[in-house]
NULUMDO-460360 format. One record per residue (C-alpha): residue in one letter; residue number from 1; y, x, z. Coordinates in steps of 0.02 Angstrom, whole numbers, plus 50000, padded with zeros to 5 digits. Layout:
# NULUMDO-460360
   residu   num       v       u       w
        A   NUM       Y       X       Z
...
# end
This chain:
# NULUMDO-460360
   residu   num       v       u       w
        X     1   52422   50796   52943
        X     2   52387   50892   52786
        X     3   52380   50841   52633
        X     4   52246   50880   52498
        X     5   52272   50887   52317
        X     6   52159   50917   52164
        X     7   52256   50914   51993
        X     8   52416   50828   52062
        X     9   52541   50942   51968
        X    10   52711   50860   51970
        X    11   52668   50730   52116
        X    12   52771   50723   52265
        X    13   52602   50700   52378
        X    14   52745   50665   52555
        X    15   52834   50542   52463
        X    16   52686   50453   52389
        X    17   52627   50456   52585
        X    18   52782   50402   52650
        X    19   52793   50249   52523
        X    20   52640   50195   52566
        X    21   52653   50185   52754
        X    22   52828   50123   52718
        X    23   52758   49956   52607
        X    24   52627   49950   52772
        X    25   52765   49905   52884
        X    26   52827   49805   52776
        X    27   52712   49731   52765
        X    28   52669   49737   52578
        X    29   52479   49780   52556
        X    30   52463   49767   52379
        X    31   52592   49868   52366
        X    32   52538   50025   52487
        X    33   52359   49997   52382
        X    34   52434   50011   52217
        X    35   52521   50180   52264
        X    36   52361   50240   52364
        X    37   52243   50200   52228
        X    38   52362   50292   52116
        X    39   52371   50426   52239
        X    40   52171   50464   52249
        X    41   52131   50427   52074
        X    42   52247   50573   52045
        X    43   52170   50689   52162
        X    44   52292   50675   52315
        X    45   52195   50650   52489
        X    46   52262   50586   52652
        X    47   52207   50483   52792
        X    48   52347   50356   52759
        X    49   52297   50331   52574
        X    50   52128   50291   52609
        X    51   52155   50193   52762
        X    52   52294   50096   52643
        X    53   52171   50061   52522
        X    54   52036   49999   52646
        X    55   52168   49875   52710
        X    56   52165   49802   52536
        X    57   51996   49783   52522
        X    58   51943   49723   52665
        X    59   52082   49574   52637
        X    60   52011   49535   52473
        X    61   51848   49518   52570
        X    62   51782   49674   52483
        X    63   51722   49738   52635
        X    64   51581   49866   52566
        X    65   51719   49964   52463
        X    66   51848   49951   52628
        X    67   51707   50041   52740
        X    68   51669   50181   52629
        X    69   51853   50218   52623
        X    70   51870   50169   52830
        X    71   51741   50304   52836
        X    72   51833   50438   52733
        X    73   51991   50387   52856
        X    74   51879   50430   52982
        X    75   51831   50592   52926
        X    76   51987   50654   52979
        X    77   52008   50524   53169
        X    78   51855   50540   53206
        X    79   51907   50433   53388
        X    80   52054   50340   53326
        X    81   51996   50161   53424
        X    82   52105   50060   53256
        X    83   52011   50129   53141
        X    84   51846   50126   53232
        X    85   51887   49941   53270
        X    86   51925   49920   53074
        X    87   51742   50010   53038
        X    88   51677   49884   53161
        X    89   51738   49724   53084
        X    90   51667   49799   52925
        X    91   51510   49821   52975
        X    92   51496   49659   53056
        X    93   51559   49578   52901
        X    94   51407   49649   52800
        X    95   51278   49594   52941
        X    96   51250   49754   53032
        X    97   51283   49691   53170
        X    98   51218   49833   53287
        X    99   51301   49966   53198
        X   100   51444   49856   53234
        X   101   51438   49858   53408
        X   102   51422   50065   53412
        X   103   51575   50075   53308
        X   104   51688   49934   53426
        X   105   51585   50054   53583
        X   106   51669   50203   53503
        X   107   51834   50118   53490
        X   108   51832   50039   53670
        X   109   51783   50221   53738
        X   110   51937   50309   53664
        X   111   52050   50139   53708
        X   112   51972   50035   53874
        X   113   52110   49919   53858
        X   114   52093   49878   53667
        X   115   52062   49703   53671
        X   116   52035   49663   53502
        X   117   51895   49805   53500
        X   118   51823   49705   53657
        X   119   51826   49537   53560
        X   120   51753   49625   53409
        X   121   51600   49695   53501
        X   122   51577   49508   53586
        X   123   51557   49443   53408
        X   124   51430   49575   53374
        X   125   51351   49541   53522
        X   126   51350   49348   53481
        X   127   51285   49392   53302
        X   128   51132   49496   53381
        X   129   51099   49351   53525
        X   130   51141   49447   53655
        X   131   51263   49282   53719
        X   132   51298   49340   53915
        X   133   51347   49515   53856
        X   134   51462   49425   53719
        X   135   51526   49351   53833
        X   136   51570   49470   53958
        X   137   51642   49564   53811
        X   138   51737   49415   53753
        X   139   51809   49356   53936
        X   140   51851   49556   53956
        X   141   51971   49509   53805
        X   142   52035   49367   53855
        X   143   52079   49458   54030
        X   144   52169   49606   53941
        X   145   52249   49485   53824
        X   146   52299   49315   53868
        X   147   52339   49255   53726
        X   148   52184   49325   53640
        X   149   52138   49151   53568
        X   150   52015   49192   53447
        X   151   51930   49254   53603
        X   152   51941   49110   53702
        X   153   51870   49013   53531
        X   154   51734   49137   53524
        X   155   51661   49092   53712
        X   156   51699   48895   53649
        X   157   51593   48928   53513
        X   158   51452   49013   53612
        X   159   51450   48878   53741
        X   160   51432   48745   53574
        X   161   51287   48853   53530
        X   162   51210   48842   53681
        X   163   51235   48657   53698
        X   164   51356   48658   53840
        X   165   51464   48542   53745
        X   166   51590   48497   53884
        X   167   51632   48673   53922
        X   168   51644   48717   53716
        X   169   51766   48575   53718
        X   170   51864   48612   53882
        X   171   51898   48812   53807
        X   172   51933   48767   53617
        X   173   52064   48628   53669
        X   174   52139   48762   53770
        X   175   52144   48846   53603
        X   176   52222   48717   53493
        X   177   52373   48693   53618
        X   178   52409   48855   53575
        X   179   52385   48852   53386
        X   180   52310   48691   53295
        X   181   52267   48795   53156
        X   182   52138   48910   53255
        X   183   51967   48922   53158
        X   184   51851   48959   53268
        X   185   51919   48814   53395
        X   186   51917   48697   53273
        X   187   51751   48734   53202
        X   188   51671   48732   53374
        X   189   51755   48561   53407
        X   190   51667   48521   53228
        X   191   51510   48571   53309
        X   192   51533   48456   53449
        X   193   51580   48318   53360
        X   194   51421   48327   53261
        X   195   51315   48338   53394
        X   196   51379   48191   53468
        X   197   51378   48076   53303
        X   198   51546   48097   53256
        X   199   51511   48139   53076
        X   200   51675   48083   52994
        X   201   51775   48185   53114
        X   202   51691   48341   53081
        X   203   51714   48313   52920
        X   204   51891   48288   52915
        X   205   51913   48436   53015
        X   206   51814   48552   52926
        X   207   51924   48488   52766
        X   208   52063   48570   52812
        X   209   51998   48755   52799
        X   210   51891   48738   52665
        X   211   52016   48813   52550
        X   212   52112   48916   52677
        X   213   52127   49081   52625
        X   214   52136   49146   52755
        X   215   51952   49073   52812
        X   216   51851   49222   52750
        X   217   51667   49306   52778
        X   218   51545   49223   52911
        X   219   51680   49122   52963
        X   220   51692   49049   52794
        X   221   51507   49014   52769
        X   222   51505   48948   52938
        X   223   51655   48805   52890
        X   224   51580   48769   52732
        X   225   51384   48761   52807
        X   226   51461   48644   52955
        X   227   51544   48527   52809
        X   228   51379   48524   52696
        X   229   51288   48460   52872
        X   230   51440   48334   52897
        X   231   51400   48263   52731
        X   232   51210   48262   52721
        X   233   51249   48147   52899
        X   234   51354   48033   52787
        X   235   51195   48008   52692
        X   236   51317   48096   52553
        X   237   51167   48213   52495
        X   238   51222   48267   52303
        X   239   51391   48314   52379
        X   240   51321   48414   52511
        X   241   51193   48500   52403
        X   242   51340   48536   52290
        X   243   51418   48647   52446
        X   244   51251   48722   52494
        X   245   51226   48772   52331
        X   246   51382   48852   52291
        X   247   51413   48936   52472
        X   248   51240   49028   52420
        X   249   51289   49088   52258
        X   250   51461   49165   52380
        X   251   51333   49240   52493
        X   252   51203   49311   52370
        X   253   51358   49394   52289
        X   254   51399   49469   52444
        X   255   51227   49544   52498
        X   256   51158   49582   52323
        X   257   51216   49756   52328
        X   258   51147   49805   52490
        X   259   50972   49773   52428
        X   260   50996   49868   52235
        X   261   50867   49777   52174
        X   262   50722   49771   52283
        X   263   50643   49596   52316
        X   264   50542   49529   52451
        X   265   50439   49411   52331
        X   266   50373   49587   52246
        X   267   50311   49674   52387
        X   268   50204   49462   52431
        X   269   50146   49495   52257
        X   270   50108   49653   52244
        X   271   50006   49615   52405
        X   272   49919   49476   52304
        X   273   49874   49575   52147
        X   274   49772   49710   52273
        X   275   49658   49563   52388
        X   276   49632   49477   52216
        X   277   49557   49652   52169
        X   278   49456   49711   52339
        X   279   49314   49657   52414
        X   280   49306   49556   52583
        X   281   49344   49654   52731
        X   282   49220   49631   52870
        X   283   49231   49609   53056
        X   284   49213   49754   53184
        X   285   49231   49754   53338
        X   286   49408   49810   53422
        X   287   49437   49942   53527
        X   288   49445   49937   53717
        X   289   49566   49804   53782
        X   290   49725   49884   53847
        X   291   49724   49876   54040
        X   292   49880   49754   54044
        X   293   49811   49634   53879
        X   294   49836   49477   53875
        X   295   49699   49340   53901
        X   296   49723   49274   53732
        X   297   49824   49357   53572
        X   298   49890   49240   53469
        X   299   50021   49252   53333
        X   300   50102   49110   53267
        X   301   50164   49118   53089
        X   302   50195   48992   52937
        X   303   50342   49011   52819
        X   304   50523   48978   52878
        X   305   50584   48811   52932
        X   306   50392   48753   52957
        X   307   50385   48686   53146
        X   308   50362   48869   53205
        X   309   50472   48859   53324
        X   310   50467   48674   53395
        X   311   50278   48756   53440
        X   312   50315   48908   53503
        X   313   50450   48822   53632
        X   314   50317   48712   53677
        X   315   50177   48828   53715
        X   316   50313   48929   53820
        X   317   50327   48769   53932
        X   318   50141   48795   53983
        X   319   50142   48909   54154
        X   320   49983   49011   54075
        X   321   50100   49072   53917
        X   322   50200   49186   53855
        X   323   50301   49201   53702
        X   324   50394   49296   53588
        X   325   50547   49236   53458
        X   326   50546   49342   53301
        X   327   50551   49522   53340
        X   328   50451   49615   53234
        X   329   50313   49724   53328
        X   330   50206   49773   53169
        X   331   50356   49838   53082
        X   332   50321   50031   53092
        X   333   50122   50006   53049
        X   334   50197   49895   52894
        X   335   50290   50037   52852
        X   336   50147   50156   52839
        X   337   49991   50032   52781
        X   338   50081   49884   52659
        X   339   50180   49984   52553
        X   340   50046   50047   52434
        X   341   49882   50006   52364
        X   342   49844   50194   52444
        X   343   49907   50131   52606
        X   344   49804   49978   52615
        X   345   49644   50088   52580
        X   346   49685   50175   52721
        X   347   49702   50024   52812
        X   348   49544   49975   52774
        X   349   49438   50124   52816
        X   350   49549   50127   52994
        X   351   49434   50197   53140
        X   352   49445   50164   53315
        X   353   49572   50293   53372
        X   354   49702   50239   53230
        X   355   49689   50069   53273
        X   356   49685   50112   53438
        X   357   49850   50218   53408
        X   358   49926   50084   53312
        X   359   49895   49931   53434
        X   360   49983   50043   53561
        X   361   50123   50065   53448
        X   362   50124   49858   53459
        X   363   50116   49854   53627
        X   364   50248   49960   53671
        X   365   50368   49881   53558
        X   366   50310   49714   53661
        X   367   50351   49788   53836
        X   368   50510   49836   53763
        X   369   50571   49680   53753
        X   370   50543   49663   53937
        X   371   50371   49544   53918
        X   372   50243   49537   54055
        X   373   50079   49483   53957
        X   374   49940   49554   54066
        X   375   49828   49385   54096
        X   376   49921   49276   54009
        X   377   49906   49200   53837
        X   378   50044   49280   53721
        X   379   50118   49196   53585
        X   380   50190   49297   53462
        X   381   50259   49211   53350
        X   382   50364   49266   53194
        X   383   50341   49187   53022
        X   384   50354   49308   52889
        X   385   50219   49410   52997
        X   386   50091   49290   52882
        X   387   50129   49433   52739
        X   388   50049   49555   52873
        X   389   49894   49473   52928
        X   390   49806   49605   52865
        X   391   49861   49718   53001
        X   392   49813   49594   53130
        X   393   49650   49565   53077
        X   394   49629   49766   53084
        X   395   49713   49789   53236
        X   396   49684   49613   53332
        X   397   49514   49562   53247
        X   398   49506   49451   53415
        X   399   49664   49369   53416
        X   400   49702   49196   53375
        X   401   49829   49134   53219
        X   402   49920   48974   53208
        X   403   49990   48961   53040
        X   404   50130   48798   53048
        X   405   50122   48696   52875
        X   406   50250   48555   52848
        X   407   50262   48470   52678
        X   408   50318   48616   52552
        X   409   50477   48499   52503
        X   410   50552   48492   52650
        X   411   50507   48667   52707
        X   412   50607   48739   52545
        X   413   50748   48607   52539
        X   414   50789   48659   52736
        X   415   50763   48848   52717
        X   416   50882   48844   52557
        X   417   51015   48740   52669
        X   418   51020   48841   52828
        X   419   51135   48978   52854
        X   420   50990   49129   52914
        X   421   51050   49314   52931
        X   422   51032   49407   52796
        X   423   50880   49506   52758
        X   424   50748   49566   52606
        X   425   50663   49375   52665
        X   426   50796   49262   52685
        X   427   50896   49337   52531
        X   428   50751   49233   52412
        X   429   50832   49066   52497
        X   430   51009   49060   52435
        X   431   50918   49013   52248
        X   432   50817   48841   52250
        X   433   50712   48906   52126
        X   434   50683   49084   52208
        X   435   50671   49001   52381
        X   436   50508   48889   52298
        X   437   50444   49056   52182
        X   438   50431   49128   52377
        X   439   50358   48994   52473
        X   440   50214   48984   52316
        X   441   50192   49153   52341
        X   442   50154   49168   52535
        X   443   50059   49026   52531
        X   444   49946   49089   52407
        X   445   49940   49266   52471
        X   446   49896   49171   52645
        X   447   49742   49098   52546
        X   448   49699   49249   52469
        X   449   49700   49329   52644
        X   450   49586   49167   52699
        X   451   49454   49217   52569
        X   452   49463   49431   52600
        X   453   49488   49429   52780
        X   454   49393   49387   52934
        X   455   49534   49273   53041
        X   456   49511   49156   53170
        X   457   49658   49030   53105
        X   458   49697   48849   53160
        X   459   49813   48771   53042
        X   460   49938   48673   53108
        X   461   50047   48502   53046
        X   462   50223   48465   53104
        X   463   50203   48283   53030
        X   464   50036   48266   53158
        X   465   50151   48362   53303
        X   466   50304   48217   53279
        X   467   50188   48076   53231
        X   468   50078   48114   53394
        X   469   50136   48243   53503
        X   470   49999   48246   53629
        X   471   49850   48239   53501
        X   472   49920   48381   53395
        X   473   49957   48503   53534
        X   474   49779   48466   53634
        X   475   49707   48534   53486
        X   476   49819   48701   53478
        X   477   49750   48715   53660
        X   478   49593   48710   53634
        X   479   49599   48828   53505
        X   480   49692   48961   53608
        X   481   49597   48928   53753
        X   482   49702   48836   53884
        X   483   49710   48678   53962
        X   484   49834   48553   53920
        X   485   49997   48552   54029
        X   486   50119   48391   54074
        X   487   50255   48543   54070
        X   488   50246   48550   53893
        X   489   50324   48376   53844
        X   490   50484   48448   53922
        X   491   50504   48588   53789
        X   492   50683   48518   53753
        X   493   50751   48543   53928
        X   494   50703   48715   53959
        X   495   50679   48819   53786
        X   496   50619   48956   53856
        X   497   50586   49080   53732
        X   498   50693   49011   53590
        X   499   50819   49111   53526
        X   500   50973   49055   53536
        X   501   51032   49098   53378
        X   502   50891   49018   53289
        X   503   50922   48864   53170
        X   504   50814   48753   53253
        X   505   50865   48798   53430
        X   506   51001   48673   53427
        X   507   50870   48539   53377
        X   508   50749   48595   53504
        X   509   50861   48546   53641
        X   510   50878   48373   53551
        X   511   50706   48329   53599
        X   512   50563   48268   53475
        X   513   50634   48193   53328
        X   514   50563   48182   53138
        X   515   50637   48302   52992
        X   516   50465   48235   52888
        X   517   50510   48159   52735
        X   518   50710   48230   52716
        X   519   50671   48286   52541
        X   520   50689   48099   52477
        X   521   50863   48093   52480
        X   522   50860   48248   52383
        X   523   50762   48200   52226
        X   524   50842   48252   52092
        X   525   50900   48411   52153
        X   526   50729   48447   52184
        X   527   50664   48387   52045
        X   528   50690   48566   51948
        X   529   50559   48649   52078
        X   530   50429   48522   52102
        X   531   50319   48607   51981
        X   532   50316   48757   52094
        X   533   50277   48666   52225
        X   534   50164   48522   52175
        X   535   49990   48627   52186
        X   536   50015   48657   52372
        X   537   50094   48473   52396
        X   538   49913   48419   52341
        X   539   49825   48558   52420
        X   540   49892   48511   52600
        X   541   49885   48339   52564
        X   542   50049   48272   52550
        X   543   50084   48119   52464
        X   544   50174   48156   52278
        X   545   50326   48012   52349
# end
């Protein structure tokens, strides 16, 4: 391999390579990234020097610096399946999970027998939902690899997820015979002792690797999300507000620089600040129904951790339904028409054969996901779609919105303690008082949209759903224009459309229960925000204690 130099005049550039592979083996990382970091501040390039000083980074949990230098490693292995499985576990360590898996795809191509490459792309796969091609991936390691325990923790931890506690048990004990000390085994086991009530043991567990070094990235936040839960159980809530709260702050830290700057709550109120300004947009009539349209359109939206998805997987129990789980079909027409003041004039003044265009843009994202609507009634449901009801009243003046309200204390006090992936939206939840700022903000860009647009819009309670199930959803029937179904009451037992990587799936299988009123044992920590909230507390009618 050569070796480049810029302005290395009396450096021995072999020896500094040599050295540096030679503290490798050792191994001594510190000590090949000292010399490498040396090496390329001084002008000297090689493969090994970069790759050395990736290694470093990465176990400092540096991870964006360690793939930008994986990448320059690359630039001269293009197919080496180590450092494509390094570039992988990168990637997946910053949330990209589906750049992940082409990276592990790139190293399992060049190596078939790699098993760590095959365990890393069945954690990408887990990450992205995909959980019977995770696990394929994950039992294909296990197979190469026998003693591949994180592996065998990995499929413990998808069954867990999926609620199959005996079987998440059966593999993660299988695990810990091996090695106590395995994470992911004992974090499932966590899982299933939470589940099942045993609150203390979970927490005991969980203890143990809170300040393991060795515990880094998701599986970090997941040990430290697990222990906050195991606490707020205890009726311990300070202490486990105390956790949420700092494991945010690690979190933010980590994704602040992948967003330089740009914030979702700008874009909701730079939204606001144009349908304060514009007159009401009026109804006309839609184009041609597609061929294969549904019966009824309806898109179910809210703000996060609202009931939305407690009523989508009930309205998927009804034989006449179909429904969606957060995929985001309006994303391209966002792209062109809610950028801009510019773009929502455009928007506006939309004739038939753009909206025509764009609603088939819609619809084929839909029947990419594999969805049969024709006849049915489709629920679409995704919350942060509520910033884009202008597009639906342009494109979908016909169809049907559900928007979920729950009382704005508990909606921000569970969306700042759950652990969501990463995006512009979720990224305002890891701050209390940025997670409130946002939920002010939709909802009164949502009543702005009320007053300028013509929508067809049932509002929705979970306190009513809980407090009287069959009342509440007889009423979301009627609006959407189907009878009411027996089938429905047995949402819990067969989720159908539910994600499972969703927060609430795992509650959804739990049955009906009631999360009304959890911001009580959270006063005081609250108690900063309630001014943000308090005018939509009132407005929706929620008692002030």
């Amino acid at each position: 391999m050569a070796i480049e130099t810029a302005n290395a005049a009396g450096i021995a550039p072999e020896q500094i390579v040599e050295e540096v592979l030679a503290a490798l083996r050792v191994p001594d990382v510190t000590r090949a990234f000292e010399l490498a970091d040396a090496a390329l501040r001084k002008g000297i390039q090689h493969p090994a020097l970069f790759n050395a000083r990736a290694i470093w980074f990465e176990q400092q949990g540096r991870y964006r610096e360690a793939l930008v230098d994986f990448e320059c490693t690359r630039a001269y292995l293009p197919r080496d399946p180590a450092l494509l499985n390094s570039v992988g576990f990168c990637l997946l360590n910053l949330s990209r999970a589906r750049d992940a898996v082409g990276a592990f795809d790139g190293a399992i191509a060049a190596a078939p027998d790699f098993a760590r490459a095959h365990y890393g792309r069945g954690q990408a796969l887990r990450t992205l939902g995909k959980f019977e091609e995770a696990r394929h991936a994950l039992q294909r390691s296990v197979a190469i690899d026998t003693d591949d325990m994180d592996a065998l923790a990995s499929l413990a931890s998808i069954a867990a997820r999926l609620g199959n506690f005996p079987e998440a048990r059966s593999c993660a004990e299988r695990v810990l015979k091996r090695d106590p000390r395995q994470p992911g085994a004992n974090i499932t086991l966590a899982m299933a002792e939470l589940a099942q009530g045993d609150n203390a043991a979970a927490e005991h567990r969980l203890r143990a690797f809170i300040d393991d070094p060795q515990i880094g990235g998701d599986a970090r936040t997941t040990v430290l999300g697990l222990y906050a839960e195991a606490l707020d159980k205890q009726d311990r809530g300070p202490e486990a507000f105390a956790i949420h709260a700092a494991l945010n702050q690690e979190i933010r830290a980590r994704h602040a620089p992948q967003f330089n700057g740009v914030r979702a709550i700008d874009n909701a109120l730079g939204l606001s600040a144009y349908f304060e300004k514009t007159e009401p947009w009026h109804t006309r009539p839609g184009p041609t129904p597609e061929r294969d349209a549904p019966a009824c359109h309806v898109f179910l939206l809210g703000f996060m951790r609202s009931g939305t998805t407690l009523l989508e997987a009930v309205l998927a129990g009804h034989p006449q339904t179909v429904a969606l789980d957060e995929r985001d079909c309006l994303r391209q027409a966002a792209q062109v028409f809610l950028g801009s003041g510019a773009g929502l004039d455009q928007l506006a003044r939309l004739d038939n054969a753009e909206r025509t265009h764009w609603r088939n843009v819609y619809w084929q994202s839909i029947g990419n996901q594999g969805l049969s609507v024709a006849g049915k009634v489709f629920v679409d449901k995704l919350p942060f779609n509520s910033l884009k009801l202008p597009l639906i009243a342009k494109l979908f003046p016909d169809a049907k919105i559900l928007f979920a309200i729950r009382d704005p204390r508990d909606v921000v006090l569970s969306a700042f303690r759950q652990r969501f992936e990463i995006n512009t939206d979720n990224f305002e939840f890891l701050r209390l008082d940025d997670c409130a700022r946002y939920y002010a903000t939709i909802m009164r860009l949502v009543t702005l949209y009320r007053e300028k647009l013509p929508l067809d819009l049932h509002e929705h309670r979970y306190e009513d759903l809980v407090a009287d199930f069959d009342t509440s959803v007889r009423a979301v029937c009627a609006f959407i224009g189907i009878d009411w179904n027996d089938s429905m009451r047995n949402f819990a037992a067969a989720p159908r459309s539910v994600d499972a990587r969703s927060a609430s799936a795992p509650q959804i299988r739990r049955g009906l229960y009631s999360g009304a009123g959890q911001w009580r044992r959270y006063r005081d920590e609250l108690a900063p925000i309630l001014p943000i909230l308090e005018p939509w507390i009132a407005r929706f009618g929620y008692p002030t204690e």
